[in-house]
C-alpha positions as a printed Julia matrix, in Angstrom:
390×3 Matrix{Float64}:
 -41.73  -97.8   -109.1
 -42.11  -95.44  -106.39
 -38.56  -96.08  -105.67
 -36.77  -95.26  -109.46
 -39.49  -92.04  -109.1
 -37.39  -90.72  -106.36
 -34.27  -91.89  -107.3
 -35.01  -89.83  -110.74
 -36.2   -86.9   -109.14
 -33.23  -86.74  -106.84
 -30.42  -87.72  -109.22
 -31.94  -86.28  -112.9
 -31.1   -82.37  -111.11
 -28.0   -83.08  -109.93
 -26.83  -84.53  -113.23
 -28.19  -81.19  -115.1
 -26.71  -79.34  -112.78
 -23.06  -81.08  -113.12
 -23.46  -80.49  -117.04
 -24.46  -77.02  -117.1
 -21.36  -76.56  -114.97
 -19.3   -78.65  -117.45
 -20.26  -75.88  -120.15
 -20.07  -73.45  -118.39
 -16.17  -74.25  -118.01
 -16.14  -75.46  -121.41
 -17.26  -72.05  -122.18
 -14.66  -70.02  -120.58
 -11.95  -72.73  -122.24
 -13.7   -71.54  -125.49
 -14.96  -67.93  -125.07
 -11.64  -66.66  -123.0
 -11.82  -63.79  -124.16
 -15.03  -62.8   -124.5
 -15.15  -63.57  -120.86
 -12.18  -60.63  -120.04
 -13.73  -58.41  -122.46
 -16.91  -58.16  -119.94
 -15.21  -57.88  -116.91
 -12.89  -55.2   -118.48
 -16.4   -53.69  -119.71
 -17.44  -54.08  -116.16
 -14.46  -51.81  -114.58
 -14.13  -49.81  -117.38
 -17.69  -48.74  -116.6
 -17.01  -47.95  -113.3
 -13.91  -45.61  -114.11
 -15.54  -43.97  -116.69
 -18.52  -43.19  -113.88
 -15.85  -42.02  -111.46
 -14.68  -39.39  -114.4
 -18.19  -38.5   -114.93
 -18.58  -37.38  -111.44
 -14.67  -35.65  -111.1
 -15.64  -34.19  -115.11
 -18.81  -32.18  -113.14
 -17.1   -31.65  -110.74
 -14.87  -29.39  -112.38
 -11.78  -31.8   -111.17
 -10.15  -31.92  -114.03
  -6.83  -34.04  -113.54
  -8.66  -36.91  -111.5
 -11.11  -36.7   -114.4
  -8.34  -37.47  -116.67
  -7.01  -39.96  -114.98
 -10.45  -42.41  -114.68
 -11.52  -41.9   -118.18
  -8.25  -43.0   -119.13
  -8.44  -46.1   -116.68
 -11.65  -47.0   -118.17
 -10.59  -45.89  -121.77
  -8.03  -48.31  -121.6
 -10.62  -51.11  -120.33
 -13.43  -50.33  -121.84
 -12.02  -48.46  -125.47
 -15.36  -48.19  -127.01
 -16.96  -45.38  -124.81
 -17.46  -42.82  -126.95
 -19.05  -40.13  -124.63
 -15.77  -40.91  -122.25
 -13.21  -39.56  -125.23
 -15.65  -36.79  -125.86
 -15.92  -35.81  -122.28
 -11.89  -36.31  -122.59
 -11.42  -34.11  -125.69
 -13.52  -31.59  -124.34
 -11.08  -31.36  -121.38
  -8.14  -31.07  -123.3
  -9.69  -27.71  -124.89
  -9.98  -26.32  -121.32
  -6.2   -26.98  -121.35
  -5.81  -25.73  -124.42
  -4.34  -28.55  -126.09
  -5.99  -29.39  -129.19
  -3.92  -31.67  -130.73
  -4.94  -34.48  -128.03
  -8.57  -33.22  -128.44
  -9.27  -33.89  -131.86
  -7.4   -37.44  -131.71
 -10.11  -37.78  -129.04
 -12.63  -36.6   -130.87
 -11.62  -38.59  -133.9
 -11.61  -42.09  -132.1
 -14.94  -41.73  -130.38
 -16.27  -40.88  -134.18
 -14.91  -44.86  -134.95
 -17.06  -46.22  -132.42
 -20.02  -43.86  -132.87
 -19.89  -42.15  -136.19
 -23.55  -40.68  -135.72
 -22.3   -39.0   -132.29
 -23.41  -35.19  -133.4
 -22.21  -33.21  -130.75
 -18.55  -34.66  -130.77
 -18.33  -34.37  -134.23
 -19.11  -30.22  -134.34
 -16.82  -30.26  -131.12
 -14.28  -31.34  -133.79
 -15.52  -29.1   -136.76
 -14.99  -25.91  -134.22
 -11.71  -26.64  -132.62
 -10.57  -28.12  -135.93
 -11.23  -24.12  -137.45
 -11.47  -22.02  -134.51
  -8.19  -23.62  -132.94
  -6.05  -24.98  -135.38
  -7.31  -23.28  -138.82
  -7.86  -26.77  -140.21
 -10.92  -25.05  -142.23
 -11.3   -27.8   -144.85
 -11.33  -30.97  -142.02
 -13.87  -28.93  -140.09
 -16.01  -28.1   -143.01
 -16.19  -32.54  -144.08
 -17.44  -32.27  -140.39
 -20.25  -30.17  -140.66
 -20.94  -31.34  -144.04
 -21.48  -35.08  -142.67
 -23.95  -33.6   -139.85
 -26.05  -32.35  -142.24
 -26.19  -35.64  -144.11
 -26.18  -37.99  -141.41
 -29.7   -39.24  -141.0
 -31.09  -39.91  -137.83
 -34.21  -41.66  -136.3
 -36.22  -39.09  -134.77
 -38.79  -39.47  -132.08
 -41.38  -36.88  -130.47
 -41.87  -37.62  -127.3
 -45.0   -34.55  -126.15
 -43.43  -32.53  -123.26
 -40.39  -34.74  -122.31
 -38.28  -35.02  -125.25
 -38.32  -34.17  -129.06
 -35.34  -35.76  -131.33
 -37.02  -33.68  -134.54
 -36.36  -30.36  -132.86
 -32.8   -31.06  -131.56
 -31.6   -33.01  -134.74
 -32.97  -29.59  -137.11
 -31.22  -27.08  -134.59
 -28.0   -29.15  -134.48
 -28.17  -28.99  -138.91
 -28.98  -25.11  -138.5
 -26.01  -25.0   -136.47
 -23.56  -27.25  -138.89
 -24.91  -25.02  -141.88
 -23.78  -21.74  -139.39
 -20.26  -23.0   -138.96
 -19.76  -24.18  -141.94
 -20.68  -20.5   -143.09
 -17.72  -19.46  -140.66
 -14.98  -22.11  -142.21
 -15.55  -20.71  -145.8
 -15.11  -17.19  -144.32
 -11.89  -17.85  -142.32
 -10.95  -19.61  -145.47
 -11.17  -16.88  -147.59
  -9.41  -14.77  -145.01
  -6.6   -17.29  -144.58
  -6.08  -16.81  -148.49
  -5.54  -13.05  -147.47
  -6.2   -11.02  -150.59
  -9.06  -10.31  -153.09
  -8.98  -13.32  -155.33
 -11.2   -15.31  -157.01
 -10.48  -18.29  -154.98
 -11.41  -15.94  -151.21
 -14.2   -14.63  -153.24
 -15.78  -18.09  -153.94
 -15.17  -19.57  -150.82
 -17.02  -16.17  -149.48
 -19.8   -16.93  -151.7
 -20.25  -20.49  -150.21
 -19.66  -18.95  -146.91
 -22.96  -16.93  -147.89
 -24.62  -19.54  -149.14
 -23.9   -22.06  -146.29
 -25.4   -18.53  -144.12
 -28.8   -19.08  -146.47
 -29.39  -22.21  -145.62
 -29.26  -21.39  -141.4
 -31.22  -18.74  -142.31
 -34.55  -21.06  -143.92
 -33.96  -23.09  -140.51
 -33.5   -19.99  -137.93
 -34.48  -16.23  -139.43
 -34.77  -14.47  -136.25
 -31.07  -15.1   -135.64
 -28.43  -12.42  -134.48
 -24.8   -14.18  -135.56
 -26.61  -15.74  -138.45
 -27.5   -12.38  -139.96
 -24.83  -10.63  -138.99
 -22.27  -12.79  -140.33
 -24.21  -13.54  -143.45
 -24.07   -9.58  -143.74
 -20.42   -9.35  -143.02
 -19.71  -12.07  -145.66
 -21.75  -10.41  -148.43
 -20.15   -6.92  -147.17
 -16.56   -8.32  -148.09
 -18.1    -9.82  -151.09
 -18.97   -6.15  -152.16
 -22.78   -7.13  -152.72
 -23.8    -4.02  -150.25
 -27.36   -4.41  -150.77
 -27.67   -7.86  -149.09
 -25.1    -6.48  -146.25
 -27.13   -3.47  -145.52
 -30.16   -5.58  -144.73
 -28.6    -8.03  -143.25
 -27.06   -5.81  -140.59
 -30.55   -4.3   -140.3
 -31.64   -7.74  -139.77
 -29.2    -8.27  -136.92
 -29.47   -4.93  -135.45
 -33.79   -5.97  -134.96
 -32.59   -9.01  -132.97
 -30.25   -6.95  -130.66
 -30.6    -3.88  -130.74
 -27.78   -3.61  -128.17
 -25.03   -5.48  -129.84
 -22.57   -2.48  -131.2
 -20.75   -4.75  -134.04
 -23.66   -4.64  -136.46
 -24.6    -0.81  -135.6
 -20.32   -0.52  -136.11
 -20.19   -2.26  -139.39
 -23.36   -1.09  -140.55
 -22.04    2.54  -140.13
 -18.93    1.5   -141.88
 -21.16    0.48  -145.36
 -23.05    3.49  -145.28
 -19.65    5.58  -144.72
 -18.16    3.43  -148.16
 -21.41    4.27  -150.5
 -21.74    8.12  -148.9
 -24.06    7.95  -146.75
 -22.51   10.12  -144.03
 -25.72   11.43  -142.02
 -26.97    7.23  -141.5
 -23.33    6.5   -140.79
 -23.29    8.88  -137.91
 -26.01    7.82  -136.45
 -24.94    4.34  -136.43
 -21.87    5.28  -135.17
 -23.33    7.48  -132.37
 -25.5     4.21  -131.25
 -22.26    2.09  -131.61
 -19.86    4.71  -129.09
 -23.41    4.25  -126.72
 -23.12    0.64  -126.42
 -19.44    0.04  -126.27
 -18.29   -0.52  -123.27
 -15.76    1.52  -122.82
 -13.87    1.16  -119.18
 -13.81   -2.75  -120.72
 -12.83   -1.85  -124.25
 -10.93    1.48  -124.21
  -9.25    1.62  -127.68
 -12.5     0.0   -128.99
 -14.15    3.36  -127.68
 -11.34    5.37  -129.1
 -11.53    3.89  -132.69
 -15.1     4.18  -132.99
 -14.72    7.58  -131.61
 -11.78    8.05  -134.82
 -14.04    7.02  -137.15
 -16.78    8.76  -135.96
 -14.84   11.78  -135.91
 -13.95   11.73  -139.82
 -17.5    10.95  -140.94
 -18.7    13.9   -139.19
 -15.72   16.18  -140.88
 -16.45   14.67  -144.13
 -20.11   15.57  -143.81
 -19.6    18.98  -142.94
 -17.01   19.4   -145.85
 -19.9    17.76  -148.1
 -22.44   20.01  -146.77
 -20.62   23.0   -146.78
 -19.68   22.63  -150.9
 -23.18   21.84  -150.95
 -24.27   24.83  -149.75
 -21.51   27.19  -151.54
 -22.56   25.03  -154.67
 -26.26   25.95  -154.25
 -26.16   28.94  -153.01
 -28.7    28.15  -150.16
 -27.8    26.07  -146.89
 -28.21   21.96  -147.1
 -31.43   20.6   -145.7
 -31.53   20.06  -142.19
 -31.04   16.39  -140.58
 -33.47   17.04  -137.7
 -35.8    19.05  -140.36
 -36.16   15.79  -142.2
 -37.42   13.44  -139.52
 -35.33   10.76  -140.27
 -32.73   11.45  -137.71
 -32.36    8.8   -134.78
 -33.13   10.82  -131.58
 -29.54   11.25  -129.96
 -30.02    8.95  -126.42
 -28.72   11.12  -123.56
 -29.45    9.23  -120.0
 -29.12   12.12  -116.71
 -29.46   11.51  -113.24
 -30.91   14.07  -111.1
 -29.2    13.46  -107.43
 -31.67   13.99  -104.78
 -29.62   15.17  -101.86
 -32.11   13.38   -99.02
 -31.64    9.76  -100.69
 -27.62    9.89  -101.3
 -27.88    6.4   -102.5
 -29.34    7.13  -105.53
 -32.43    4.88  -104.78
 -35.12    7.31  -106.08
 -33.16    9.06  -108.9
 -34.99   10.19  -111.84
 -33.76    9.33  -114.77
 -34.23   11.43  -118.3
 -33.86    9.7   -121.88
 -34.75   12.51  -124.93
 -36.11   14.65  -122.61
 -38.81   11.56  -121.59
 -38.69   10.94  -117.56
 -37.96    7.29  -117.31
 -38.95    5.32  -113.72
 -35.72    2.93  -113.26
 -33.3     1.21  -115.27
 -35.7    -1.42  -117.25
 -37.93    1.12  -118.38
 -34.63    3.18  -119.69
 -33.2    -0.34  -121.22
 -36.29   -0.9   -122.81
 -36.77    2.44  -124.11
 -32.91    2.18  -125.66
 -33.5    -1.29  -127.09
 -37.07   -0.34  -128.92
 -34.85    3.25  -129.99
 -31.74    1.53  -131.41
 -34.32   -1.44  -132.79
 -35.14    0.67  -135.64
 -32.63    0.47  -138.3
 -33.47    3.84  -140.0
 -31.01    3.15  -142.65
 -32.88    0.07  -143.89
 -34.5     1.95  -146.68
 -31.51    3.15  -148.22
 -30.76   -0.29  -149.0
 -34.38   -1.42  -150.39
 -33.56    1.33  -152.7
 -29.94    0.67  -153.3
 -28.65   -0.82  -156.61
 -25.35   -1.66  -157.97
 -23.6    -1.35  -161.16
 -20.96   -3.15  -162.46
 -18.39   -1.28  -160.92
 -20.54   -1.28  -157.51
 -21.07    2.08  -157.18
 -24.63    2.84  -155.54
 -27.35    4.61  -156.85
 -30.6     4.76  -155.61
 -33.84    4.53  -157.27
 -36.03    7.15  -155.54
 -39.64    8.22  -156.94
 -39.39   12.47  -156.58
């Protein structure tokens, strides 16, 4: 007995061993493929990490040439033909990015951020407005488990920014839309008005938003519903104060329904804030504009005053004049750097440059003309009136 025990434990192993083996080739004989498939998975992997470190890298061409190594083992990456789509966009050929784009949407169709890569360089690049508005459109209905993870991650927050920002381009698509169409029709106009309404819906999500607001304004400004522009420029000015296209365009709507004295002032902060050894003619057109609104106002004034009999009410007189910003330097000849200069904005002695930014930013903040437009109304025609208690 003691001898069979041994002989048992001895042989019984051996033979398990010897069968597992048996499968085990059985198994590649059967599963062939299966069996390349992991190995390929296996280098592709390793390819597609070698891109990963040439992509940050900022080493463009050896990037291409791993992920396409690994792409070619390992077809199923999806982040590898993102990373590769995003590349060819830095070399400006979109064609090849959206075909990457588009295949690592097969493999993972819930893959956000590739698919508004897609959506923009599907309008912004190629004016293929409708393709890039299905894109959008399927981010806001994909749904997505969320998790909240205190302090190290939170899924909620990202997946409700990422549909604010899908509603916000889609808002964009519907504008270039309409302007592809190129005239005032009733097919621009509608795709304006779901351009505005695509701007509503980032607005619920994100209010205190600068290109949300302003571009919801400039929609609603082609649209000819003036009212809604108005405050939505105002809107966009409160964010920042020190971005000159909504001051611009804001002076522009109050030139169209004759308000000349709240244009100038907006134009006045807009020729402040341009930059204009970086944007020369920029400078020059505002200055144009600026130029004819103040001739048309003195015209305007002047028949006012021959009309009347009496000279036209003053703009300073009626407190509602933005105080013109004039920044001077007093040169102190002991400290020829300019260390210690002193620094004057409306007459107020300002420390150093963050006290004048901050003084300019809470100054130009204020969108003074924001009343005219709680009071403005529009008729059929949209011509303004206003609706002031005297």
């Amino acid at each position: 007995m003691r001898f069979l025990r041994k002989f048992f434990q001895k042989t019984i192993p051996k033979v398990v061993t010897f069968i597992l083996f048996l499968l085990f080739l059985l198994s590649i004989f059967v599963f062939w493929g299966w069996y390349v498939k992991q190995v390929n998975k296996i280098w592709g992997f390793y390819y597609v990490h070698e891109g990963d470190k040439a992509y940050r890298a900022h080493k463009l061409e050896k990037a291409i040439k791993n992920y396409k190594i690994g792409l070619e083992k390992y077809p199923e990456h999806s982040l590898a033909r993102c990373n590769l789509g995003n590349i060819y966009v830095k070399y400006e050929d979109y064609y090849s990015a959206v075909e990457q784009y588009e295949e690592a949407l097969k493999y993972d169709p819930k893959f956000i951020v590739c698919r508004m890569n897609l959506g923009i360089v599907s309008a912004e690049k190629l004016s293929d407005f409708d393709n890039a508005i299905r894109q959008y459109q399927t981010i806001i209905e994909t749904k997505r488990f969320t998790f909240h993870i205190p302090l190290i991650f939170d899924s909620v927050k990202s997946t409700k920014e990422n549909k604010t920002i899908a509603w916000y381009n889609m808002g964009l698509a519907y504008r270039g839309k309409s302007m592809l169409i190129g005239e005032k029709t009733q097919a621009s106009n509608e795709y304006l008005e779901k351009a505005v309404d695509a701007y509503k819906h980032a607005l619920k999500r994100k209010k205190k938003s600068y290109n949300i607001n302003y571009n919801y304004a400039l929609a609603n400004h082609l649209l000819g519903d003036y009212k809604e522009a108005g405050l939505g420029y105002c809107r966009a000015i409160e964010e920042a104060p020190m971005a000159f296209d909504a001051h611009y365009n804001l002076a522009i709507l109050l030139k169209k329904i004759g308000k000349l004295r709240e244009s100038q002032e907006e134009l006045e902060k807009a020729m402040l804030l341009v930059n204009s050894p970086q944007n020369p003619y920029i400078a020059k057109y505002i200055f144009d504009v600026y130029s004819s609104v103040v001739e048309k106002s003195t015209i305007e004034n002047e028949n006012q005053k021959s009309k009347r009999g009496i000279a036209p009410e003053s703009m300073v007189a009626e407190g509602k004049r933005t105080p013109h910003i004039v920044a001077e330097e007093i040169q102190n000849e002991d400290d020829p750097l300019g260390v210690n200069h002193i620094t004057y904005v409306n007459g107020k002695v300002v420390t150093d440059s963050e006290e004048a930014d901050k003084f300019l930013k809470e100054s130009f903040s204020k969108c003074t003309a924001k009343k005219v437009f709680e009071d403005y109304e529009e008729d059929d025609q949209f011509n303004g009136r206003y609706n002031r208690q005297f």
